[in-house]
C-alpha positions in Angstrom: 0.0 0.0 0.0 1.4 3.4 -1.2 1.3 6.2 1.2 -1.0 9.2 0.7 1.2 12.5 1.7 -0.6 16.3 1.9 2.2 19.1 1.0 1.9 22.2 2.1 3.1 25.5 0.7 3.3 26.5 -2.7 4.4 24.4 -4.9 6.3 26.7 -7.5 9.1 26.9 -4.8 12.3 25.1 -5.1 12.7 23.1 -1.9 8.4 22.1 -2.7 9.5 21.2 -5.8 12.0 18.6 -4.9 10.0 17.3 -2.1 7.2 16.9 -4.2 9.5 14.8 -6.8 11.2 12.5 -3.5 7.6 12.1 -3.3 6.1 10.8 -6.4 9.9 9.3 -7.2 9.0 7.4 -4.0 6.0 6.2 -5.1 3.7 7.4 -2.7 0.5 9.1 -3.9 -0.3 13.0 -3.1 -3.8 14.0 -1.7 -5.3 17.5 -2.1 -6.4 17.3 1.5 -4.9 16.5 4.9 -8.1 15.0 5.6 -7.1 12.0 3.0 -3.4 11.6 3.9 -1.5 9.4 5.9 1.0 11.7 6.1 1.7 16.2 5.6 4.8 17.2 5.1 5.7 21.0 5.5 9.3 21.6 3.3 8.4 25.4 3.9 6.2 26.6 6.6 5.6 30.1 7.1 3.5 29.7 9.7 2.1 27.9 12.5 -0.5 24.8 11.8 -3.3 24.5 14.1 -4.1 21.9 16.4 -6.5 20.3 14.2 -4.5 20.7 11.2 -1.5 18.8 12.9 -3.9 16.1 14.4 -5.9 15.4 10.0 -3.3 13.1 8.7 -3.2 9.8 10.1 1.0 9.4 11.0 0.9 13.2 12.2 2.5 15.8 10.6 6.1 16.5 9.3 8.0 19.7 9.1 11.3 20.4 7.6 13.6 23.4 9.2 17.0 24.4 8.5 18.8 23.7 11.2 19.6 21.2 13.5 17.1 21.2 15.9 17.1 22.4 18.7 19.7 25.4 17.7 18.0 27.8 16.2 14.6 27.9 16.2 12.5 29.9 14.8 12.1 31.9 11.0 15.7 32.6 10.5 17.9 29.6 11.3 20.4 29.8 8.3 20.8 33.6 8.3 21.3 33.2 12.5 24.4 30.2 11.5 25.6 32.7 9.0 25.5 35.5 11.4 27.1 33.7 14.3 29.8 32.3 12.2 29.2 28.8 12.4 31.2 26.3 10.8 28.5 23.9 10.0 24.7 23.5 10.0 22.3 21.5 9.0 18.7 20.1 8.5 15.8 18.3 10.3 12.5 16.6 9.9 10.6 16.9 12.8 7.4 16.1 14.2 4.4 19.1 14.5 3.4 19.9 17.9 2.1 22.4 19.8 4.9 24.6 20.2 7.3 26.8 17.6 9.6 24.1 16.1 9.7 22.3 19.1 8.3 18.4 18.3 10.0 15.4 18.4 13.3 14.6 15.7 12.1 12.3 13.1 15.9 12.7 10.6 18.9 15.3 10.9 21.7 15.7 8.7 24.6 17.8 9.5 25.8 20.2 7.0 29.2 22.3 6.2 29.1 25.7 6.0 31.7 26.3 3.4 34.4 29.3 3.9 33.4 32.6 2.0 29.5 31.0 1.7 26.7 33.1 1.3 22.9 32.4 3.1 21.5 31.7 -0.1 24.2 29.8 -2.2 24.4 27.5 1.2 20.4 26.8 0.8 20.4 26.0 -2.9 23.8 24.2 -2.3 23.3 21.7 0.6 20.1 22.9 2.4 17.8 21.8 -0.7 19.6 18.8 -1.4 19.7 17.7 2.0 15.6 17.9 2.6 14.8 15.4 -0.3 17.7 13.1 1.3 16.2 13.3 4.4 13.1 13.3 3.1 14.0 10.3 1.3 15.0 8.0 4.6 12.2 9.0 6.5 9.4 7.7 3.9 11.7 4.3 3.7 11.0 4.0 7.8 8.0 4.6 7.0 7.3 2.3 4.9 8.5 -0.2 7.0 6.2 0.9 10.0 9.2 2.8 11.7 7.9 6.2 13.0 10.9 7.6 14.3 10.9 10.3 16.9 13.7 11.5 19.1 12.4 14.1 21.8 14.7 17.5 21.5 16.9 18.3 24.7 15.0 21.5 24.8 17.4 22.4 27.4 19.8 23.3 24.8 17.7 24.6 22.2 17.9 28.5 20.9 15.2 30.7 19.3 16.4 33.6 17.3 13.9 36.3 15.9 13.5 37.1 12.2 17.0 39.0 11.4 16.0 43.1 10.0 
């Protein structure tokens, strides 16, 4: 049985795009509604998902963030990494919740910052890449009937604002 996945977020952006080919490469069948899915995946949220919308599909719902979670949270991450000169990065799947990018780890992978990088050659570079990867493992757990989820040690995590 193929899964049924819900994306959200307009799919004329790049990181939708690939998603939406790991998808269908995958083999797994996109619904129009979150209602019908077993899964939602978020490659792009701009903002927060209610409580029913998290709860529709039936494995929950999946949201991708540029960073390894739980350093820098919130709408910024790569442009905080950048600004704080950090040597490396990286990218997560996690699981919606309640809170602001604050649910369990379902996949990470760690990414290097190259020297002399910008923000943006960095996303299309590794950050892009690195979702459908990711995104890639976690619907072959999946498939198998592993849900994965790691709580975050929200002890260490950081939330920076939206840099001016």
């Amino acid at each position: 049985m193929s899964l049924k996945i819900y994306i959200y977020g307009d799919r004329s952006l790049p990181v939708i795009q690939e998603c939406k080919k790991t998808v269908e490469e995958f083999g797994a069948i996109i619904v129009d509604e979150t209602c019908k899915a077993d899964l939602a995946i978020a490659p792009l949220l701009t903002q927060k998902l209610s409580s029913r919308e998290i709860r529709l599909p039936k494995l929950g719902t999946l949201i991708f963030h540029p960073s390894l979670l739980p350093r820098h949270r919130g709408p910024d991450a790569i442009r905080w990494a950048f600004a704080l000169g950090e040597k490396y990065s990286g990218v997560t799947w996690f699981w919606a919740d309640e809170g602001l990018d604050t649910g369990d780890i379902c996949e990470q992978e760690v990414l290097a910052i190259r020297e002399g990088e910008k923000p943006r050659a960095f996303y299309s570079r590794a950050v892009i890449p690195a979702a459908t990867r990711t995104l890639k493992r976690v619907l072959q757990l999946l498939s198998r009937g592993v849900i994965r989820r790691v709580p975050q040690l929200h002890e260490d995590a950081t939330y920076e604002y939206k840099r001016a």
